[in-house]
C-alpha positions as CSV (number, residue, x, y, z in Angstrom):
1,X,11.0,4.8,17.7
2,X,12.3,3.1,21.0
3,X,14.8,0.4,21.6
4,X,11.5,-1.5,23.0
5,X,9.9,-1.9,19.5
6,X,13.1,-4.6,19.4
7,X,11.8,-6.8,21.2
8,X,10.3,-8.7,17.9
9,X,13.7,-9.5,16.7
10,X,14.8,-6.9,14.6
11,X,13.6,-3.4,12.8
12,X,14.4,-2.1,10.0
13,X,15.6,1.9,9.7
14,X,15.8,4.3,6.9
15,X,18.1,7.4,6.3
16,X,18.0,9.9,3.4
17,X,20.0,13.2,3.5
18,X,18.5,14.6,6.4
19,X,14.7,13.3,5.6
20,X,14.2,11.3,8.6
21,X,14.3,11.9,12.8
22,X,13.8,9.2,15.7
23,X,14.7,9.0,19.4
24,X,16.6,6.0,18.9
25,X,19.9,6.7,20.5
26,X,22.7,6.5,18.0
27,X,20.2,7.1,15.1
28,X,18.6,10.1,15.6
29,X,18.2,10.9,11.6
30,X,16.7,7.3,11.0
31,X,13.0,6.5,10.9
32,X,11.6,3.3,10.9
33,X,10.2,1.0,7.9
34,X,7.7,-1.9,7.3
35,X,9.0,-3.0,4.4
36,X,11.3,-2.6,1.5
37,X,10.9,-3.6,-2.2
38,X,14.6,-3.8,-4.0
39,X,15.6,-6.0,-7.1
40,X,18.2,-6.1,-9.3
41,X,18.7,-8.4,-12.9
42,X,21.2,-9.5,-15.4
43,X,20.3,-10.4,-18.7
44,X,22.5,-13.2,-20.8
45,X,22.9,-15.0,-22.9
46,X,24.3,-18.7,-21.8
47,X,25.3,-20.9,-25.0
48,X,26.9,-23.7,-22.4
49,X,30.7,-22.5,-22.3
50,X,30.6,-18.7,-21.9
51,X,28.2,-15.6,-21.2
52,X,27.4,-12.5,-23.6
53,X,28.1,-9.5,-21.7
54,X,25.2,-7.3,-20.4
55,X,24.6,-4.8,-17.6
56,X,22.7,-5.0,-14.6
57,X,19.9,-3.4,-13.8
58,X,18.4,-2.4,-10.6
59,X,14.2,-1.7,-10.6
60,X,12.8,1.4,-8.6
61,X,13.4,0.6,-5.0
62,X,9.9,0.7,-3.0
63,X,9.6,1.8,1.1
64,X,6.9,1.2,2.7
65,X,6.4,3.3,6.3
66,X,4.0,5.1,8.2
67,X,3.1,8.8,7.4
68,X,4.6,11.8,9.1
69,X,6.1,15.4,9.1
70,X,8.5,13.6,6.3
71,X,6.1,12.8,3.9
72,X,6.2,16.6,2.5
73,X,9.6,16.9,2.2
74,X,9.9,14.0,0.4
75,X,7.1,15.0,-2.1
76,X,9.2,18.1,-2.3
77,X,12.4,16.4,-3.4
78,X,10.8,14.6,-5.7
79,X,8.6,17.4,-7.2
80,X,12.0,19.4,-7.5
81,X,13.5,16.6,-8.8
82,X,16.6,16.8,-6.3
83,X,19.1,14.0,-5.7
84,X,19.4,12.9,-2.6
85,X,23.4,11.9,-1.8
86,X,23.0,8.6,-0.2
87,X,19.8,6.5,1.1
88,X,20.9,4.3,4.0
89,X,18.5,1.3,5.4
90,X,20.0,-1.2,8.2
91,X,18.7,-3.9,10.3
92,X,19.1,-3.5,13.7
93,X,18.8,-6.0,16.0
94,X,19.6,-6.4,20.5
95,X,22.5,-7.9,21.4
96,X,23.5,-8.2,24.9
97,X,21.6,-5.0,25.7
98,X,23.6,-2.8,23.0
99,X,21.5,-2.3,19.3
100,X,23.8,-3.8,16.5
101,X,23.4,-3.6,13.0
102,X,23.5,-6.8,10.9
103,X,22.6,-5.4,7.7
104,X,23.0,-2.2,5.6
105,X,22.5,-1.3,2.0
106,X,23.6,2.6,0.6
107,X,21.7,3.9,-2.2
108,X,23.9,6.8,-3.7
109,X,22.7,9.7,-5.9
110,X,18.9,9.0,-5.8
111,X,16.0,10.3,-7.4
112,X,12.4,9.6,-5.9
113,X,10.0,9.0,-8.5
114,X,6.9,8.2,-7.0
115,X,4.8,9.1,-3.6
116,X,1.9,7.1,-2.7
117,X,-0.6,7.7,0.3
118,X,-2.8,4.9,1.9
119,X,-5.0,5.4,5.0
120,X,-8.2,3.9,6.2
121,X,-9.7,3.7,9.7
122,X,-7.2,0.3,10.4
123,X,-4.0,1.7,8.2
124,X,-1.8,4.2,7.7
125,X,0.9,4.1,5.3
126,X,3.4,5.6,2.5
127,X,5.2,4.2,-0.2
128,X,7.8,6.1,-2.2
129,X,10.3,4.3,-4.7
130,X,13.6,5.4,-6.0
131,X,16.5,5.0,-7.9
132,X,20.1,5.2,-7.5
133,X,23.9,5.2,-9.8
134,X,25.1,3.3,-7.4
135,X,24.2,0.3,-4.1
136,X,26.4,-1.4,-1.7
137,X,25.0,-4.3,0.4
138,X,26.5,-5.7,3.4
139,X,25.9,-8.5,6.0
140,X,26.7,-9.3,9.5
141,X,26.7,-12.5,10.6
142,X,25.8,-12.9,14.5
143,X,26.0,-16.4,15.7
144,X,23.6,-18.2,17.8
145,X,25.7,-17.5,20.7
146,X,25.0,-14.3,20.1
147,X,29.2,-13.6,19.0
148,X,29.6,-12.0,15.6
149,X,31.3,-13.9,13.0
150,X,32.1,-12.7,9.3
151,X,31.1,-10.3,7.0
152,X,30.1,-10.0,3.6
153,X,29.8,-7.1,1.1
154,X,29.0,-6.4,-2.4
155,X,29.1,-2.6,-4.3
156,X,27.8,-2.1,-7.7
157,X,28.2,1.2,-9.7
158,X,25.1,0.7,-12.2
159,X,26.3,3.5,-14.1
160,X,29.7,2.3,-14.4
161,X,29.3,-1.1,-14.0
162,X,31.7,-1.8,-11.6
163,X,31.1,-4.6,-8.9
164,X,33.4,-4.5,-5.4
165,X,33.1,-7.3,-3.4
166,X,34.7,-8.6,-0.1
């Protein structure tokens, strides 16, 4: 992974408890992604002046990413069904010649729970998912000029059900 592959805007990155490697300077223990599958609900009940309370709920997160040397440790983890401390993805993006990050989201205590391999003569691909207790999520914001303006953040304990914001 090289600061080159930038050049399309922005790339995502993944890091997971020592999982992952790259040349990118800075990140050396990140790997890059194609994609990333995360949702999270709230079910209620509205009768028009107040809520019931309920908890939220986050679905199995899904990575998508090409194959490699990590692919067995990962089946590994999740064959010994180890929890892994903290899952970090970011967004990285160029600015002024220096990589910043716009977006990250932490996963903490996570379980894999499934491994998928696809590969033909045009592809190449895995897809794990996960879950975690706890996610934080938190934004950026890079102007137009290219100077960076506010930020944004949100931290939900699922097990707890505690929600930080800011």
């Amino acid at each position: 992974m090289e600061t080159a592959e930038l050049s399309s805007r922005h790339m995502w990155i993944i890091s997971a408890d020592s999982v992952f490697k790259s040349e990118l300077k800075g990140f050396e223990k990140y790997a890059k992604i194609s994609g990333m599958h995360f949702s999270m609900s709230r079910v209620s009940i509205f009768d028009g002046e107040k809520t019931s309370d309920s908890a939220i709920s986050a679905k199995n997160t899904k990575i998508h990413m090409t194959s490699g040397v990590h692919c067995a440790i990962i089946q590994t983890r999740m064959a010994k069904k180890a929890v892994i401390p903290k899952i970090s993805i970011k967004k990285l993006i160029m600015l002024s010649g220096n990589l910043e990050v716009v977006e990250e989201k932490e996963f903490s205590k996570c379980i894999i729970h499934s491994f998928y391999q696809i590969f033909s003569k045009d592809e190449e691909e895995i897809t794990f998912t996960f879950s975690s207790s706890s996610f934080s999520d938190a934004y950026h914001e890079i102007k137009k000029d290219g100077v960076k303006g506010g930020n944004a953040a949100v931290k939900i304990d699922l097990a707890a059900w505690k929600i930080e914001d800011s």
